[in-house]
PDB file of N, CA, C, O and CB in Angstrom:
ATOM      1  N   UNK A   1     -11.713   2.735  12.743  1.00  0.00           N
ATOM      2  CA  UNK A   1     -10.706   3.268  11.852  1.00  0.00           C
ATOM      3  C   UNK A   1     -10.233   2.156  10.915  1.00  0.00           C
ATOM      4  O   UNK A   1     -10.028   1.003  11.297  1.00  0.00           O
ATOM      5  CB  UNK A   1      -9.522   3.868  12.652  1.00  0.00           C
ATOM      6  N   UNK A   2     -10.068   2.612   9.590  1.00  0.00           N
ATOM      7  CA  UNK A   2      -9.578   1.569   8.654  1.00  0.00           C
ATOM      8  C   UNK A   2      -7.882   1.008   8.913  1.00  0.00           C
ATOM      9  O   UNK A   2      -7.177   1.411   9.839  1.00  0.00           O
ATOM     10  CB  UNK A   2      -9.754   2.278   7.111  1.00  0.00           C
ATOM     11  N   UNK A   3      -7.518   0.150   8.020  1.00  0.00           N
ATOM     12  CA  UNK A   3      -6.125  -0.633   8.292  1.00  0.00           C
ATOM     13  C   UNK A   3      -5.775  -0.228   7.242  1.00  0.00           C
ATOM     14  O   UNK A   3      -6.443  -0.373   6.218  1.00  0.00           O
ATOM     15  CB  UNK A   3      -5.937  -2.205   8.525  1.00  0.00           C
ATOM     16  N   UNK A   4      -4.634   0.372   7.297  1.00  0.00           N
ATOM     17  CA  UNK A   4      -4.041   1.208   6.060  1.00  0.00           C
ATOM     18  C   UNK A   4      -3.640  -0.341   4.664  1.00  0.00           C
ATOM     19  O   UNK A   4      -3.362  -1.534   4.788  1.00  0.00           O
ATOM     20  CB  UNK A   4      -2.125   2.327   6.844  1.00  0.00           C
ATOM     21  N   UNK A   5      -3.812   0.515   3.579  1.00  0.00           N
ATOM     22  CA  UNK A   5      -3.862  -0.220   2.563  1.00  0.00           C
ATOM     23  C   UNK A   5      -2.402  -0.943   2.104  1.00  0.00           C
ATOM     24  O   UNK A   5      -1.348  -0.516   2.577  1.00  0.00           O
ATOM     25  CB  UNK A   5      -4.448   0.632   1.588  1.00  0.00           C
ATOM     26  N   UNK A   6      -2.413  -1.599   1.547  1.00  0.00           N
ATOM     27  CA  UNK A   6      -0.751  -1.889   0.778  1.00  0.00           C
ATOM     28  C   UNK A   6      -0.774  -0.884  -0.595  1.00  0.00           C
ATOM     29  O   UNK A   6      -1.666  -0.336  -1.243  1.00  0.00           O
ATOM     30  CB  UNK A   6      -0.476  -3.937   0.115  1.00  0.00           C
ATOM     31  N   UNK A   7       1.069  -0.968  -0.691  1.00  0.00           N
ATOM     32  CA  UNK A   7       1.406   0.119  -1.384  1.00  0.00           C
ATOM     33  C   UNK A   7       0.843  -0.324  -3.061  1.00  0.00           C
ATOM     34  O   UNK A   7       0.780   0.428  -4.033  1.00  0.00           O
ATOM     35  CB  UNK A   7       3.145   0.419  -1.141  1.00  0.00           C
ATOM     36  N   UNK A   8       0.502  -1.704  -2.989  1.00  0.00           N
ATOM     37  CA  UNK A   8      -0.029  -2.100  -4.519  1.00  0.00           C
ATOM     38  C   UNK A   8      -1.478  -1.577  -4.352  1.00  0.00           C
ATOM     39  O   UNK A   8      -2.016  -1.134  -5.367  1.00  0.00           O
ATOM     40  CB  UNK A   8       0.026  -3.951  -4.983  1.00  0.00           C
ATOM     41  N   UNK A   9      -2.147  -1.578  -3.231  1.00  0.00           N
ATOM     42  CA  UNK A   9      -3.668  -1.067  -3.201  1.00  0.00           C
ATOM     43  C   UNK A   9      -3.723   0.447  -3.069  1.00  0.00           C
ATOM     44  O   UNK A   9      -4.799   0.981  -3.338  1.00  0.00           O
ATOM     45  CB  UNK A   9      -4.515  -1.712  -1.929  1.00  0.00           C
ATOM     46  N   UNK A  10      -2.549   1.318  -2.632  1.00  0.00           N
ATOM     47  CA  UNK A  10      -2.603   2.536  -3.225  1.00  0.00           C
ATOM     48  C   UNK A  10      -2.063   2.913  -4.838  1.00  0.00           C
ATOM     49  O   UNK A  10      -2.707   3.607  -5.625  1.00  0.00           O
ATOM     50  CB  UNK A  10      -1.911   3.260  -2.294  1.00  0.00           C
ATOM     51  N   UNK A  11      -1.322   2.564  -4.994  1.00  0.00           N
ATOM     52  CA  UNK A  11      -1.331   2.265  -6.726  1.00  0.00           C
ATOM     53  C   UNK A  11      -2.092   2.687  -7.554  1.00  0.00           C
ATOM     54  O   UNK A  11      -2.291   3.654  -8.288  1.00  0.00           O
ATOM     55  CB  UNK A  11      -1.493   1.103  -7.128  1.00  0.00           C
ATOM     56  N   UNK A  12      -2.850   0.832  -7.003  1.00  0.00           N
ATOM     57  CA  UNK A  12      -4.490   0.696  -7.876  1.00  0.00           C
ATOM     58  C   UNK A  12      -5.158   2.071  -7.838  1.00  0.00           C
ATOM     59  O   UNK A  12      -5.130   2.801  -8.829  1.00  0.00           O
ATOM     60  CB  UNK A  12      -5.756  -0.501  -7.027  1.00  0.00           C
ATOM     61  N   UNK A  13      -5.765   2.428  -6.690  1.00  0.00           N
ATOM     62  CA  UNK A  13      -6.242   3.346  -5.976  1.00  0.00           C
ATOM     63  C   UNK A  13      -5.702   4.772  -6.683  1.00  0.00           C
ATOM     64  O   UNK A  13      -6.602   5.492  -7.116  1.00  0.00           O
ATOM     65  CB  UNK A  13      -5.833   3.069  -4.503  1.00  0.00           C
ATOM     66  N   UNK A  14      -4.908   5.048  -6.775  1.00  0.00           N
ATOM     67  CA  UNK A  14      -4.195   6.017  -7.839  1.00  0.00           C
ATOM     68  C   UNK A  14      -4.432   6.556  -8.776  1.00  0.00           C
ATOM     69  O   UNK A  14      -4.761   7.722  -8.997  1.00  0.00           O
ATOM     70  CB  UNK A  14      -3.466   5.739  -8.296  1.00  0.00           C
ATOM     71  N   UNK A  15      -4.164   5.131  -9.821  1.00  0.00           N
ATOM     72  CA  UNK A  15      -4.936   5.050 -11.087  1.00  0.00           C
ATOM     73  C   UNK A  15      -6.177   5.354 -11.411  1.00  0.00           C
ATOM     74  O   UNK A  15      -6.416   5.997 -12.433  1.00  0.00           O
ATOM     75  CB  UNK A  15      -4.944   4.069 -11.437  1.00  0.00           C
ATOM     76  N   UNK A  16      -7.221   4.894 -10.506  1.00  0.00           N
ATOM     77  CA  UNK A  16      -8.873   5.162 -10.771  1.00  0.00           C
ATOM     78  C   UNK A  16      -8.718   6.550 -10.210  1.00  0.00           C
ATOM     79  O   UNK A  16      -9.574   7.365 -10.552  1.00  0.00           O
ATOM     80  CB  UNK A  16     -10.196   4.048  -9.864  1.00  0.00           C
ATOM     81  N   UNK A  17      -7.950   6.865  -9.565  1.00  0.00           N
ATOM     82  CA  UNK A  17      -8.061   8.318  -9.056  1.00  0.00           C
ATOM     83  C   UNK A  17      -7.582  10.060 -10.144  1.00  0.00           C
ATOM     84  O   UNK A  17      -7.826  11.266 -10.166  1.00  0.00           O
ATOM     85  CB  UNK A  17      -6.946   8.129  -7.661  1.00  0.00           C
ATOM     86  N   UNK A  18      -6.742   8.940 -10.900  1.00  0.00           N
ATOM     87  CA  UNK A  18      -6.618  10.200 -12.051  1.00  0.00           C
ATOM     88  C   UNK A  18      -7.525   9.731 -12.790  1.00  0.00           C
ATOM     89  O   UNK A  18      -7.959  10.764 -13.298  1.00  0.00           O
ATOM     90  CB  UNK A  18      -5.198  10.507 -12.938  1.00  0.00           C
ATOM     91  N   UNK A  19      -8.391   8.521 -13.400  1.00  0.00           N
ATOM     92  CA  UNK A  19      -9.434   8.668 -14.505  1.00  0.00           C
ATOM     93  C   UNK A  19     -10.197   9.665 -13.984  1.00  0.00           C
ATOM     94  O   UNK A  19     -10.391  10.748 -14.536  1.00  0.00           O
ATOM     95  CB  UNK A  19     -10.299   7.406 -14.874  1.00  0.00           C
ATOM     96  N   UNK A  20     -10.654   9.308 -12.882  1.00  0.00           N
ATOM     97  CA  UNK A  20     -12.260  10.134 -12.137  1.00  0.00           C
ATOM     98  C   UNK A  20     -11.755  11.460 -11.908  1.00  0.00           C
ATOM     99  O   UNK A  20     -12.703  12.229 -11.745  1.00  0.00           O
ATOM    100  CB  UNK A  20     -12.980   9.453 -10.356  1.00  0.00           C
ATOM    101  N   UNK A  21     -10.348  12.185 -11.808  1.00  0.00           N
ATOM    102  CA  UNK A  21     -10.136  13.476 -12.137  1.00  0.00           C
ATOM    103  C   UNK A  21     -10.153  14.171 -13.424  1.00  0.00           C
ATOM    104  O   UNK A  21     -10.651  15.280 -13.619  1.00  0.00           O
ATOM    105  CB  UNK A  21      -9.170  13.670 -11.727  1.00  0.00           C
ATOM    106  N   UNK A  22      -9.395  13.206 -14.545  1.00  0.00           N
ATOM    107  CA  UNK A  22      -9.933  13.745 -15.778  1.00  0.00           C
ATOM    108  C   UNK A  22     -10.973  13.864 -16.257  1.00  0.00           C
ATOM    109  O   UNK A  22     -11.236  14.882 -16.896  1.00  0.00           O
ATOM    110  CB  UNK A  22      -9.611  13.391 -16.510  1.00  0.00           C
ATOM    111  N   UNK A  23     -12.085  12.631 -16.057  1.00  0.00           N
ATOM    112  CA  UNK A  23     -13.118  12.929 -16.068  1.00  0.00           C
ATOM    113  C   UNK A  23     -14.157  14.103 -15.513  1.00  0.00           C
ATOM    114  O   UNK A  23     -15.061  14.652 -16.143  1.00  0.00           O
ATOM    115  CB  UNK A  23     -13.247  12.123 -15.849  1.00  0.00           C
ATOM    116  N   UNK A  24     -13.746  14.316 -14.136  1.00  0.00           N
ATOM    117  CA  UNK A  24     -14.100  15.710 -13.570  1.00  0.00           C
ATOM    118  C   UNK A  24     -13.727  16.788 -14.181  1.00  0.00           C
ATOM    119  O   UNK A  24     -14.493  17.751 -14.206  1.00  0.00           O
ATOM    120  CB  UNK A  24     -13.650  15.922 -12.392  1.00  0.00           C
ATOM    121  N   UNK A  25     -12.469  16.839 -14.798  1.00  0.00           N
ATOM    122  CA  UNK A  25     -11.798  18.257 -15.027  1.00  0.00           C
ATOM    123  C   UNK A  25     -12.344  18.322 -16.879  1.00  0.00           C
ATOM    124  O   UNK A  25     -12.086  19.236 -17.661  1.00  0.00           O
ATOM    125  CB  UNK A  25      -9.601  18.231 -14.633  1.00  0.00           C
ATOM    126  N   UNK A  26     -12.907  17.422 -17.090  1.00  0.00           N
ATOM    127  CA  UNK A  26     -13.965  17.317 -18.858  1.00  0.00           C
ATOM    128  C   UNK A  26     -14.803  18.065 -18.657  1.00  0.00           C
ATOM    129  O   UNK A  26     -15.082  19.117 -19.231  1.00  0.00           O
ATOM    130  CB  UNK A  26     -14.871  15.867 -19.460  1.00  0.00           C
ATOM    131  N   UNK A  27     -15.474  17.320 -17.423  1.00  0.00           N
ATOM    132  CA  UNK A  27     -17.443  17.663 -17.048  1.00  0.00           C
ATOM    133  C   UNK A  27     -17.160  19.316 -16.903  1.00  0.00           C
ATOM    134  O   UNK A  27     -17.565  20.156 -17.706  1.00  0.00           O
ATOM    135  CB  UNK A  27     -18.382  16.737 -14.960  1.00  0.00           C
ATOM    136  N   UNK A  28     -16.288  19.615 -15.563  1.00  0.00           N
ATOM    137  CA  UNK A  28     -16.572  20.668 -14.969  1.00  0.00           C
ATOM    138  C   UNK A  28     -15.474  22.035 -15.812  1.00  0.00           C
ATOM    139  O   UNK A  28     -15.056  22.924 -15.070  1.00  0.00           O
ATOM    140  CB  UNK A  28     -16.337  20.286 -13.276  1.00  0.00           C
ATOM    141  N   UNK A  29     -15.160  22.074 -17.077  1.00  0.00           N
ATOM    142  CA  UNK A  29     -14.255  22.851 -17.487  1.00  0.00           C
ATOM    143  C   UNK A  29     -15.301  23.593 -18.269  1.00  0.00           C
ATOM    144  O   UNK A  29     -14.846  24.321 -19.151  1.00  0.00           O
ATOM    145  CB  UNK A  29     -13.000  22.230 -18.163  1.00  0.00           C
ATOM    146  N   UNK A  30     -16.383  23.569 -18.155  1.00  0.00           N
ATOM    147  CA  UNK A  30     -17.818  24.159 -18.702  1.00  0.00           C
ATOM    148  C   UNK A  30     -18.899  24.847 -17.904  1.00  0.00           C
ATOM    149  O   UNK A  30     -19.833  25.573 -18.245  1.00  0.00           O
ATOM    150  CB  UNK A  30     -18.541  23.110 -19.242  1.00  0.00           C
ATOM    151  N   UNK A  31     -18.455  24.364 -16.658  1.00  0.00           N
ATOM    152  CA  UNK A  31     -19.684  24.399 -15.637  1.00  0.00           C
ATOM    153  C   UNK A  31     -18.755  25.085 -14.355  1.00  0.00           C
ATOM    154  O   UNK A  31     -19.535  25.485 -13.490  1.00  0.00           O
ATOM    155  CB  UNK A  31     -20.503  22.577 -15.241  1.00  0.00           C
ATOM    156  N   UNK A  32     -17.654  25.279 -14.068  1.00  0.00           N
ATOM    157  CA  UNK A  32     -17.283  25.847 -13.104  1.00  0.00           C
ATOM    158  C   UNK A  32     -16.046  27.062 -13.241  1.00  0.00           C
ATOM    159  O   UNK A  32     -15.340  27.167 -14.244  1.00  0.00           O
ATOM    160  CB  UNK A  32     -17.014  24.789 -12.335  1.00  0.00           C
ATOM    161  N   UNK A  33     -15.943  27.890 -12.110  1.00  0.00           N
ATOM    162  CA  UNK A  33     -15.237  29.075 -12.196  1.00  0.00           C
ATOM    163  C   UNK A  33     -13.920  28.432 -12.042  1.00  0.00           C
ATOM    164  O   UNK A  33     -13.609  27.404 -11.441  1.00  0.00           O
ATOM    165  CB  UNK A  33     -15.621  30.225 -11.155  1.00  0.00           C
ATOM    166  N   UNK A  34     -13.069  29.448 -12.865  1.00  0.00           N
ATOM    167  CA  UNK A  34     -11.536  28.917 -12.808  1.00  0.00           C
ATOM    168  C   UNK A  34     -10.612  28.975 -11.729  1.00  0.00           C
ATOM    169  O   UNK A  34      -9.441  28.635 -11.897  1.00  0.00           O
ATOM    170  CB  UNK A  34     -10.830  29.518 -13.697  1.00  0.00           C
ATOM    171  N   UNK A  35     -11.025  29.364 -10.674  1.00  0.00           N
ATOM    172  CA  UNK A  35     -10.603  29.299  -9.536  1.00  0.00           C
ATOM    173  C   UNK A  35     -11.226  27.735  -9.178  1.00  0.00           C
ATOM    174  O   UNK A  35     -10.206  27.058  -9.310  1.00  0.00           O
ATOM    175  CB  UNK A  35     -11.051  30.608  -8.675  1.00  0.00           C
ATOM    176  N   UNK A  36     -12.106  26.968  -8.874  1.00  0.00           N
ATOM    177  CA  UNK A  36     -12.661  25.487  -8.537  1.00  0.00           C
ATOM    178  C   UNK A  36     -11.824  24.822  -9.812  1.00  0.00           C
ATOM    179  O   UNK A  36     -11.185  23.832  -9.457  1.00  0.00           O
ATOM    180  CB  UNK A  36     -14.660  25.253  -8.593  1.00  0.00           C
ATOM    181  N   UNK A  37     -11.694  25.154 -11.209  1.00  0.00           N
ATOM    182  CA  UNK A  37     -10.603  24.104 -11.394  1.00  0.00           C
ATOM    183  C   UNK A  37      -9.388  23.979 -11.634  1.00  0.00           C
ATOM    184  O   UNK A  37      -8.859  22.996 -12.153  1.00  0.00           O
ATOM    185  CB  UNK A  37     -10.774  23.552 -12.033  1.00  0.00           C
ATOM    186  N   UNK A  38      -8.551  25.550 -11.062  1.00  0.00           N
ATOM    187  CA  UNK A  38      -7.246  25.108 -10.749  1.00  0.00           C
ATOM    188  C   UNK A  38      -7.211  24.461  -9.620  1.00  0.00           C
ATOM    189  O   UNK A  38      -6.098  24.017  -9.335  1.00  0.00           O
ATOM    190  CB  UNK A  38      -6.352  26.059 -10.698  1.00  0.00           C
ATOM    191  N   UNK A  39      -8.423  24.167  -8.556  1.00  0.00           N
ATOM    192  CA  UNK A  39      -8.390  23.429  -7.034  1.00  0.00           C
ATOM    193  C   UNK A  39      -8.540  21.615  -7.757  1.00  0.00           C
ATOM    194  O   UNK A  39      -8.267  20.465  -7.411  1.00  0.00           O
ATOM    195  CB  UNK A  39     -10.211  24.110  -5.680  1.00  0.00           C
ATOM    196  N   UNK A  40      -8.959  22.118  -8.566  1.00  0.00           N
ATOM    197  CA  UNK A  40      -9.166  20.229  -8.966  1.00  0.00           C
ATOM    198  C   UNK A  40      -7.794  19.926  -9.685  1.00  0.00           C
ATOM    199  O   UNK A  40      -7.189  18.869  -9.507  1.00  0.00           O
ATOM    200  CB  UNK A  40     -10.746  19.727 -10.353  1.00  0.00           C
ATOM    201  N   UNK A  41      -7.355  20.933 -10.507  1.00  0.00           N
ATOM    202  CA  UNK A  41      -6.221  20.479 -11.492  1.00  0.00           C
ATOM    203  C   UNK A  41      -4.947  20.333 -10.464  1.00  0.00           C
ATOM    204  O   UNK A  41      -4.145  19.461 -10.795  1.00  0.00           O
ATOM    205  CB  UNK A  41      -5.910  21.711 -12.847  1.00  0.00           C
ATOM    206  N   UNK A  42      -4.707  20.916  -9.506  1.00  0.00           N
ATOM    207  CA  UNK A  42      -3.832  20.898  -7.943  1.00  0.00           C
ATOM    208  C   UNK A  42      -4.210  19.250  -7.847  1.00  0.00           C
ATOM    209  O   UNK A  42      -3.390  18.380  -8.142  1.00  0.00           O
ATOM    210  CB  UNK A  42      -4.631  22.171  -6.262  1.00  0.00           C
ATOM    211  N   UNK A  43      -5.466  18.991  -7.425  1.00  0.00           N
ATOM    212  CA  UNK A  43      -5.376  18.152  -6.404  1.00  0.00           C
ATOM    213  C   UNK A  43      -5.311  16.607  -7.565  1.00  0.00           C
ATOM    214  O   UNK A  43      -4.941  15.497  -7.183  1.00  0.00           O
ATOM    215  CB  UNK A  43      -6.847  18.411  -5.147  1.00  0.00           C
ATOM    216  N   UNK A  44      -5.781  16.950  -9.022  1.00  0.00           N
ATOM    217  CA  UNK A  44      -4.872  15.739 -10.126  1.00  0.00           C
ATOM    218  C   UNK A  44      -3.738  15.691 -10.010  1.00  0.00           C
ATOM    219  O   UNK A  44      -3.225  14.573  -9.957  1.00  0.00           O
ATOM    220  CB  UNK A  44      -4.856  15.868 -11.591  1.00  0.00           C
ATOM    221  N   UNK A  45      -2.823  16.985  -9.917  1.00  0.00           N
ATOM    222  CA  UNK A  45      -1.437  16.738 -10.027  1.00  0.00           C
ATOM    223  C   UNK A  45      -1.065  16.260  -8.693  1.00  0.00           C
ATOM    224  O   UNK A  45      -0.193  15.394  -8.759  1.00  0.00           O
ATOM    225  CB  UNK A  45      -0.629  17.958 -10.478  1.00  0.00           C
ATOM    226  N   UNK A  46      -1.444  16.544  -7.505  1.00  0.00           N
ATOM    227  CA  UNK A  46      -1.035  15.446  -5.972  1.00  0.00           C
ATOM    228  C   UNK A  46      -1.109  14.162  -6.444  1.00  0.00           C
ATOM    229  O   UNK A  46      -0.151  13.500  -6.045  1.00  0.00           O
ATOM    230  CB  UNK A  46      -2.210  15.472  -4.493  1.00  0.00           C
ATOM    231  N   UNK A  47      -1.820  13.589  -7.090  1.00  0.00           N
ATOM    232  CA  UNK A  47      -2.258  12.467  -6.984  1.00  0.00           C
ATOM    233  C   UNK A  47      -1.752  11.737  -7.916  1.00  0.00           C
ATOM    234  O   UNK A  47      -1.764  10.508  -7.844  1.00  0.00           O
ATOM    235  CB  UNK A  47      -3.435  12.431  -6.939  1.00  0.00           C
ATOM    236  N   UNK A  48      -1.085  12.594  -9.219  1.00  0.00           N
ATOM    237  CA  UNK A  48      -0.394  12.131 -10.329  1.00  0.00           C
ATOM    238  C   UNK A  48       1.222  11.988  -9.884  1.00  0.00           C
ATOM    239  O   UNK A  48       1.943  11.202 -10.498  1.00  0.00           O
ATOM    240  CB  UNK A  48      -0.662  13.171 -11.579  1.00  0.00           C
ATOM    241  N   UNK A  49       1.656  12.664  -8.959  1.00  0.00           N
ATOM    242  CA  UNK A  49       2.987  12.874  -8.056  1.00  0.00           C
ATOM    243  C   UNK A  49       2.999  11.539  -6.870  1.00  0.00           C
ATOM    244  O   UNK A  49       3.990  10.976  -6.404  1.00  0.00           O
ATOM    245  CB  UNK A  49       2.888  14.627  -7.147  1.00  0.00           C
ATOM    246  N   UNK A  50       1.823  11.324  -6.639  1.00  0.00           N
ATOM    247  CA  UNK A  50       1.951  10.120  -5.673  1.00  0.00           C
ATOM    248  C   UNK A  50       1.805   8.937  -6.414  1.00  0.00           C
ATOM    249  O   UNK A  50       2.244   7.939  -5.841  1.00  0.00           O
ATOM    250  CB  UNK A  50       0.916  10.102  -4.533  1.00  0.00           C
ATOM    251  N   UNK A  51       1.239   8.735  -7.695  1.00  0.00           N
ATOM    252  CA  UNK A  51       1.031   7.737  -8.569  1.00  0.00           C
ATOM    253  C   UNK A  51       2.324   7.525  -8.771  1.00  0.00           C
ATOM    254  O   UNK A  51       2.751   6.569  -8.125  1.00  0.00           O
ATOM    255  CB  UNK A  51       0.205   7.967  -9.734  1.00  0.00           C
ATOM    256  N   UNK A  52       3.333   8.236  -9.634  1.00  0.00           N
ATOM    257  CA  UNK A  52       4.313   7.902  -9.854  1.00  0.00           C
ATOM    258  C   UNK A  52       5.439   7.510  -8.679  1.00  0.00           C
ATOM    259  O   UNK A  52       6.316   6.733  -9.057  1.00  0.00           O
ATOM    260  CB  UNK A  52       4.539   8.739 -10.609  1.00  0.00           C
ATOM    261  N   UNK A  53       5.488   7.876  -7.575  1.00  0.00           N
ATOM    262  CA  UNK A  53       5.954   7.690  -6.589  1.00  0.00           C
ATOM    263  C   UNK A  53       5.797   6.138  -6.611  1.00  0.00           C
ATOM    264  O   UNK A  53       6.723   5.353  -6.813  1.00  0.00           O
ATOM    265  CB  UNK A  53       5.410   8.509  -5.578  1.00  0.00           C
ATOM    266  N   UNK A  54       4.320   5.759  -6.343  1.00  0.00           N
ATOM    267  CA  UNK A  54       4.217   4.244  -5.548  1.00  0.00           C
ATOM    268  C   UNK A  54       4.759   3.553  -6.821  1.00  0.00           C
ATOM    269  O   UNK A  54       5.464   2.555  -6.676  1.00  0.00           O
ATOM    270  CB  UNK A  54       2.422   3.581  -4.928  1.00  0.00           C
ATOM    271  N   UNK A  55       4.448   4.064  -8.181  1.00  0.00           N
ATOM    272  CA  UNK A  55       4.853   2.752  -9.126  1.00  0.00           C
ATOM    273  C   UNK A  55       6.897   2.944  -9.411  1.00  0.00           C
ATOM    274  O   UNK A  55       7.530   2.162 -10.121  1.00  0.00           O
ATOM    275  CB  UNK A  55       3.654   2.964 -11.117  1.00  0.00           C
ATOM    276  N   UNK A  56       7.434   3.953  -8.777  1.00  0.00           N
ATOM    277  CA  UNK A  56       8.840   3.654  -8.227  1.00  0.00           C
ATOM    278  C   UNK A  56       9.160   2.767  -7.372  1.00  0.00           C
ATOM    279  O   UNK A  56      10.123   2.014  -7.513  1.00  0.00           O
ATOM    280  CB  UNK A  56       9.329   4.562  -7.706  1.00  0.00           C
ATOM    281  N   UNK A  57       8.255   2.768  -6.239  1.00  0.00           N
ATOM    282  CA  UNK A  57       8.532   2.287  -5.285  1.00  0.00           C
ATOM    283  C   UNK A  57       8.314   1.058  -5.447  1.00  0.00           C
ATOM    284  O   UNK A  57       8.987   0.406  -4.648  1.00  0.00           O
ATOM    285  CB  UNK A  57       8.077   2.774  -4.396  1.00  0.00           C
ATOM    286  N   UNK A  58       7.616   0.362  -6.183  1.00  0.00           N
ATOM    287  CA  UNK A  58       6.855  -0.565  -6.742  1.00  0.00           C
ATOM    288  C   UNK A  58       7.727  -1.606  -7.599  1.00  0.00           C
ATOM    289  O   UNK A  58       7.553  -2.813  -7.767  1.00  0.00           O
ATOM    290  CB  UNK A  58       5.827   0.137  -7.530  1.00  0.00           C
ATOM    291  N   UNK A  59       8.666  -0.795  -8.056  1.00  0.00           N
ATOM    292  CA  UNK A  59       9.473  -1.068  -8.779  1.00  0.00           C
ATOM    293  C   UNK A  59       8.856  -1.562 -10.359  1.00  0.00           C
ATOM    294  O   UNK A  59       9.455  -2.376 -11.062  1.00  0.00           O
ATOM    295  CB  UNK A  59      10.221  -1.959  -8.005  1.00  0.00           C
ATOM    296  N   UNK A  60       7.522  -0.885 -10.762  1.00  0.00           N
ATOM    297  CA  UNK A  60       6.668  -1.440 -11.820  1.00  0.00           C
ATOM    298  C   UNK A  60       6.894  -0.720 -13.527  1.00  0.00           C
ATOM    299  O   UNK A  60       6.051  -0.587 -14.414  1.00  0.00           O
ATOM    300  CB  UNK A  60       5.065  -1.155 -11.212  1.00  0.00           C
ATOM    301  N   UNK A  61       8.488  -0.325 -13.521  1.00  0.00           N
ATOM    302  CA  UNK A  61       8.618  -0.022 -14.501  1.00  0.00           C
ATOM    303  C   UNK A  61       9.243   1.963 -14.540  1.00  0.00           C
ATOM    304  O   UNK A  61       9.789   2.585 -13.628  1.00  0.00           O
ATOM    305  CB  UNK A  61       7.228  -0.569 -15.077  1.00  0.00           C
ATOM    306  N   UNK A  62       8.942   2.351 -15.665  1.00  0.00           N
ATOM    307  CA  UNK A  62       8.619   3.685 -15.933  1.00  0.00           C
ATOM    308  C   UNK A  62       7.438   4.383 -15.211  1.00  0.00           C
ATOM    309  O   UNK A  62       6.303   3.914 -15.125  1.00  0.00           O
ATOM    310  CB  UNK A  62       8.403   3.744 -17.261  1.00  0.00           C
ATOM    311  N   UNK A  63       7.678   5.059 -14.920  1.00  0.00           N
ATOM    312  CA  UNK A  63       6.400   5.986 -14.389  1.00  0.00           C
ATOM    313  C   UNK A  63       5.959   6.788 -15.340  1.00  0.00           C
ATOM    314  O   UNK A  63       6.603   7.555 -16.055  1.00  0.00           O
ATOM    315  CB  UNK A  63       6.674   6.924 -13.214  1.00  0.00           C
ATOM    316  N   UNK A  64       4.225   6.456 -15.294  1.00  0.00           N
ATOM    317  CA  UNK A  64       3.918   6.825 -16.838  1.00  0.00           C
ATOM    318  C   UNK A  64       3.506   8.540 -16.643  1.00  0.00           C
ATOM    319  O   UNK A  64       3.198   9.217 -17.624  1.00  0.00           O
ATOM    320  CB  UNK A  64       2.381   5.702 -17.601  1.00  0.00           C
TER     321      UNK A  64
END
């Protein structure tokens, strides 16, 4: 089992995590049924809700 990350390595982790969703939600807004990408556009916005979270917590400014 892994050793949980620090809150700056979920962050990071964050960030590359909404590019590679927008990027998904580009590719696949052509190629998939709209039911698969309100499941992707859900699971950008989790991840855009926890982004801003850690960079509060972070104390790294505005949350963009």
């Amino acid at each position: 089992m892994r050793e949980p990350i620090s809150l700056d390595q979920a962050e990071y982790k964050s960030a590359l995590a909404s590019s590679l969703y927008e990027t998904i939600l580009e590719k696949a807004s052509a190629e998939c049924s709209e039911t698969l990408l309100n499941h992707i556009s859900l699971a950008c916005d989790l991840n855009q809700e926890i982004h801003r979270a850690l960079i509060a917590e972070l104390g790294m400014g505005e949350a963009k």
